[in-house]
N, C-alpha and C positions, 0 to 999 in steps of 0.2 A: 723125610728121614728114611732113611735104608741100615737095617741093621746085618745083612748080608751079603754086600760087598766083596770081591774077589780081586786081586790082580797079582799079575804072576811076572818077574823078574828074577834073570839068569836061571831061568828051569826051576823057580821056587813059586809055592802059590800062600799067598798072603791073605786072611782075610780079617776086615775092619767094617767099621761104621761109618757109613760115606750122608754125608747133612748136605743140602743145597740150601745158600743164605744171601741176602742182600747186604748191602756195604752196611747198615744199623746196626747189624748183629755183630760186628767188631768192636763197636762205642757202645754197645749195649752192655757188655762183661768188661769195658776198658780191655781189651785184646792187645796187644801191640805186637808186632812180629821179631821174633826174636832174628832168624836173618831174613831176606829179602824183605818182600812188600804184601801188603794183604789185599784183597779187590776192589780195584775202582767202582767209579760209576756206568765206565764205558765197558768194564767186565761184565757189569752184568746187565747190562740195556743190549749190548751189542752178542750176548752168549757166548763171549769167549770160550775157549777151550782152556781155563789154567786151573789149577788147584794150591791150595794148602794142604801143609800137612802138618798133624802132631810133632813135636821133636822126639818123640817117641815111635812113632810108625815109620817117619822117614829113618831114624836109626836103625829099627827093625828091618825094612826094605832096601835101603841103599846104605848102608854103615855107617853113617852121619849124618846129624843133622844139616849141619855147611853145605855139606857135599851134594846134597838132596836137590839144589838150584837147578835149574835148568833140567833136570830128567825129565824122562817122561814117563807116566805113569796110567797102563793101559788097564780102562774100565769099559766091559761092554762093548769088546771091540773099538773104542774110540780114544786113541790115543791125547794124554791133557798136559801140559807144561807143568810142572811144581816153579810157583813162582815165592813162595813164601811160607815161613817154619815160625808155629806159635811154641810156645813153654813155659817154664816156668809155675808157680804157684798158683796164680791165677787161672790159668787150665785147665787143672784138675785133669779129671777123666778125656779129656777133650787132646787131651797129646796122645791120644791112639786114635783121632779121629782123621778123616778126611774131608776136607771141605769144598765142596763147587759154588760157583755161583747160581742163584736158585733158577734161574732163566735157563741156563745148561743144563742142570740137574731134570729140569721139567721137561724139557726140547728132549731127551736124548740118553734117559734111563731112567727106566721101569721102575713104575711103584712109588715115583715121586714126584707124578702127575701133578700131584694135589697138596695143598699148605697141610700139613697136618697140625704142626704148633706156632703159637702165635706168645713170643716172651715180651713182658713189659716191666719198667723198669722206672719207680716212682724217684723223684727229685730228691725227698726226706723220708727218713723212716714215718714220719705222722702221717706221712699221704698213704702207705698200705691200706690200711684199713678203711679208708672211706674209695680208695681207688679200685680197690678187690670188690667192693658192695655193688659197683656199677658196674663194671667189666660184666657181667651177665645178661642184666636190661642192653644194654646197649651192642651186644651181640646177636641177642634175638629178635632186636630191631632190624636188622640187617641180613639172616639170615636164619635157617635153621638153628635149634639148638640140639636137634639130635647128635648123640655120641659125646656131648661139650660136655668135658671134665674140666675144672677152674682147679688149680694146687698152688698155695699160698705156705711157703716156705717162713710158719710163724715159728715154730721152733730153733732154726738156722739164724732167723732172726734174731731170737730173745738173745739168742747165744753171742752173736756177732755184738749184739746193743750192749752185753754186762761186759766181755771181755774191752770193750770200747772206752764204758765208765770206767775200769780197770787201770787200762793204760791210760787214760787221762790224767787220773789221779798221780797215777806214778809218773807223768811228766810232771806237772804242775808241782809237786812234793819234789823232781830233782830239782826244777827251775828255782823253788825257792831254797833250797841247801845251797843249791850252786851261787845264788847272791848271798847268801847272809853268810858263807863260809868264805868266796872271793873278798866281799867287803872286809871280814876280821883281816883277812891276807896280806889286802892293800893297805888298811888300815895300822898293820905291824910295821911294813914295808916303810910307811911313809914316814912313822913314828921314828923307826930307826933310822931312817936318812936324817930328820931333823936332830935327832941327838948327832949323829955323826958330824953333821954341817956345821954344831951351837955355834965354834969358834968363825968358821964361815959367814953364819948372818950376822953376830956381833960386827966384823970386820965391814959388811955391805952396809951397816947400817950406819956407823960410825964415820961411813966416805958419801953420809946424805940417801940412803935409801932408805923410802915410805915404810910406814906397815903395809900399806895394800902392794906393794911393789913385793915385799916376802911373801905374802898370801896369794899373789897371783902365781909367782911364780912354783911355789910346792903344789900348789890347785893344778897348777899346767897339767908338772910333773906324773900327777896323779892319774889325769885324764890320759894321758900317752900311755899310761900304764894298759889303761882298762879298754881302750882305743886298739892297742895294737893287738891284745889279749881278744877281743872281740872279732878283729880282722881272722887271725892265726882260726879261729873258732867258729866262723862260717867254713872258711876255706875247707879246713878237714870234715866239718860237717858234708860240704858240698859232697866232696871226695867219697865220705860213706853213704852218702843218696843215690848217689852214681853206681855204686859197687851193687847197693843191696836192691836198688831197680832192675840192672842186669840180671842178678840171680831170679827176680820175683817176674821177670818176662813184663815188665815194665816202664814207662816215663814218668818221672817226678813231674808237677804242674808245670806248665811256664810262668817265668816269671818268681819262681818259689828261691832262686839264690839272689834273687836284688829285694824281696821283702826278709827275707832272715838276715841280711847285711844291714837293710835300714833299721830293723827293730835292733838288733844286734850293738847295733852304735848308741840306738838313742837308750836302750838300758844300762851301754858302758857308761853315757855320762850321768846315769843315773846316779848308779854305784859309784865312779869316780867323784864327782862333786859328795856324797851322802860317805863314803869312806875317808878321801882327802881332805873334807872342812875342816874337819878337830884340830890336826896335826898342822895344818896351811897356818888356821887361827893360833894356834900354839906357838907355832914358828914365827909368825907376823909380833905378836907379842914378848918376847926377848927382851929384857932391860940391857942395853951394848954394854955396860961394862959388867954383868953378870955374864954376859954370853963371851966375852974376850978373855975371861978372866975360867971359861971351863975347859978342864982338861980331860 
């Protein structure tokens, strides 16, 4: 780490925080780059000469983040390619930074000879605290412990763990308004289709059709309902994942719009059959000359 950093473009001298990191430290904070690309493996095995930059510094230095591609950006006399532009929410402070790969940073500017921090990054929140216990033995196993400061961000934590339980809750409480209020919905919807039809299934039933041939068919009805209402409902979901990843300098998981599709469907038929049975049974049940006989 280098916190006095200098480079100077069109007669201007600019000065940041320049980091040398290996390709972990991307997957370590989830980084994603918001344009180009962030360091290989052969970046930094082989000492490339490229950098990252903040969407903030490269705005600062070259007018744009976008635009910031392909420049070059002179440190230490050593001219470095900008190949890729981090942002967004997850960055934080880190969009005024500059970043090399830690192999060039070491080769080829002062002062960053040497690892000074070493960040790790537990599976689950339950593994901090037994994972923070050991990080120490196991350092001075291996090395000096002189100057070794350990910082365990348990406060950041508690904070991130309640806002968590938070939004949980407030998913789980819309999910379940969103079925018990869809189901009254579908449940109205279907009701008034079968009063609307009475004369309809008197006539179907009178020319030889089953009760289960009426019940099947309003049950269908019901599922297309909740079927296409689930489709339309991933889809725009997708669309807002997409939108607010972009903003948040992020990717959604893989794989996350073919599980919200499949749960998606399998709780439309939830709802559909649990809303449409009443009204299907109702409907199946009709004496044909009470039901020919409604106006």
């Amino acid at each position: 780490f280098r916190s006095s950093a200098t480079t100077t473009f069109q007669d201007k001298v600019y000065g940041f925080n320049l980091l040398g990191v290996d390709t972990n430290y991307w997957s370590l904070f989830s980084f994603t780059p918001q344009y180009g690309r962030l360091f290989t493996q052969e970046d930094v095995s082989e000492g490339r000469k490229v950098a990252v930059l903040g969407q903030d510094l490269a705005r600062t230095i070259f007018g744009s983040p976008e635009g910031s591609l392909g420049q070059l950006i002179n440190l230490d006399n050593n001219l470095y390619t900008v190949v890729g532009i981090i942002g967004g929410v997850r960055a934080g402070d880190k969009t005024l930074m500059a970043f090399l790969p830690i192999t060039t940073a070491q080769a080829r500017i002062p002062n960053i000879s040497e690892v000074s921090s070493l960040y790790v990054r537990c599976k689950t929140w339950d593994d901090v605290a037994p994972v923070a216990a050991q990080l120490e033995p196991v350092i001075k196993a291996h090395q000096s412990a002189k100057g070794l400061r350990l910082q365990v961000g348990w406060e950041p934590l508690k904070q991130v763990q309640r806002m968590f339980w938070w939004v949980s809750m407030f998913i789980y409480a819309s999910i379940a308004a969103t079925l018990i209020l869809g189901g009254f919905g579908i449940w109205n919807i279907m009701m008034a289709a079968v009063t609307a039809r009475t004369r309809e299934i008197g006539l179907k039933k009178a020319m030889g059709a089953e009760d289960s041939d009426i019940l099947w068919q309003f049950l269908f009805e019901a599922l297309c309902v909740t079927f296409t209402s689930a489709v339309l409902g991933v889809i725009i979901g997708r669309v807002g994942v997409e939108y607010m990843s972009r903003m948040l300098g992020s990717s959604p998981p893989e794989g996350l719009f073919l599980l919200c599709l499949v749960l998606g469907l399998a709780f439309a038929a939830v709802l559909g059959v649990g809303a449409g049975l009443y009204p299907s049974i109702r409907a199946s049940r009709m004496q044909v000359v009470d039901a020919m006989r409604y106006e």
